[in-house]
Structure formats: structure tokens, C-alpha cells
N, C-alpha and C positions, 0 to 999 in steps of 0.2 A: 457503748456510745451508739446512738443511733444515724443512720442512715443522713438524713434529715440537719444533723446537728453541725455546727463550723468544724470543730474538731474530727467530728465521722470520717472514719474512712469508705470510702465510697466509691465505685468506677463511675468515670466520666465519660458520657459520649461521644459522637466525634462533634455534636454542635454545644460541649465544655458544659451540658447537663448534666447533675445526678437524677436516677430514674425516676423520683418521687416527681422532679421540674418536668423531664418529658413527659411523662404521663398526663400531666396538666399541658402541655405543650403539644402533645399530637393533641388532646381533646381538642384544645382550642381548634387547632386544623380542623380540624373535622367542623365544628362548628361554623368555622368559617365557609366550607368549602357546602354547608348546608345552605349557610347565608345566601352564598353569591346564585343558587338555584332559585330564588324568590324573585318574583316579577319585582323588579321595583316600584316604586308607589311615587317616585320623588325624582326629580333629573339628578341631583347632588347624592342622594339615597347612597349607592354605590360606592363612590367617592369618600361620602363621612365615614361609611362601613372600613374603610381600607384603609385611611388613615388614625381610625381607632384600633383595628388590628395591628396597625404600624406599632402605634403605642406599648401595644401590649408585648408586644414582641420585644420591643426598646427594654421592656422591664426584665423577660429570662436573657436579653441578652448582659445586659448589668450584672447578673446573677455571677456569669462566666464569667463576665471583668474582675468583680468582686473577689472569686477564687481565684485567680490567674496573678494584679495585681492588687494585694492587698495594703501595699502600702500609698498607692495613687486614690482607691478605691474603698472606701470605708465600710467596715460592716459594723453594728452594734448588737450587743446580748439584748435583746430584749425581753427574755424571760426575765431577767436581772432586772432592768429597766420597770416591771409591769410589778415586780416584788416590792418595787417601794424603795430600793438600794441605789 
């Protein structure tokens, strides 16, 4: 079973990621932390940048809801779902 996969067994971090989510999870930081060195261009500029980051974060935090509870918090096969089945 892979890493990656619902049934995977996997370690968790302390922010309830598996390493494949953080890896994309510090990138994002990092990107972010690129972002906010840009002069902004716009008074809002800043603002939309941080509430789209907000976003994104909403999404790996889900992740850890998802694993934690799964029966408040739904997952789906999607490989299943993309076979046609």
C-alpha cells in the first residue's frame, strides 16, 4: 500500500500530515513567504494574497479532519469513481 493511499499506513506529523501533504505544505510556505517579499502593486494585493493562502491551508487542514474523523468528514475512492464504477 502506498504512502499516499487512505488505507496506507503512514506517520503523521504534529500538524496531522502524511509527508507527501507536508512536502506540498512547507512548498506552499515557502512560496508564500516569497510572495509577501514583492512590492505590492495594489493596496488589497496583500490581503487577497493571505486570504487565498488562508484557503489553501483550509484544504490540508481538511486532510487531518478527514483522517482523524472519518465518519463526520467524508472521503471518496476516487480512483474507483474515475474507472467508471
Amino acid at each position: 500500500m502506498e504512502c499516499g493511499t487512505q488505507s496506507g499506513n503512514c506517520p503523521i506529523d504534529e500538524l496531522g500530515l502524511k509527508p507527501e501533504e507536508r512536502y506540498a505544505f512547507d512548498l506552499l510556505r515557502k512560496g508564500a513567504e516569497a510572495f509577501y517579499e514583492l512590492e505590492p502593486q495594489h493596496p488589497d494585493e496583500m490581503r487577497n494574497f493571505t486570504d487565498a493562502l488562508h484557503r489553501l491551508q483550509d484544504l490540508f487542514a481538511l486532510r487531518a479532519m478527514r483522517r482523524a474523523f472519518p465518519a463526520g468528514w467524508k472521503t471518496y475512492d476516487l480512483t474507483r469513481d474515475q474507472e467508471g464504477n
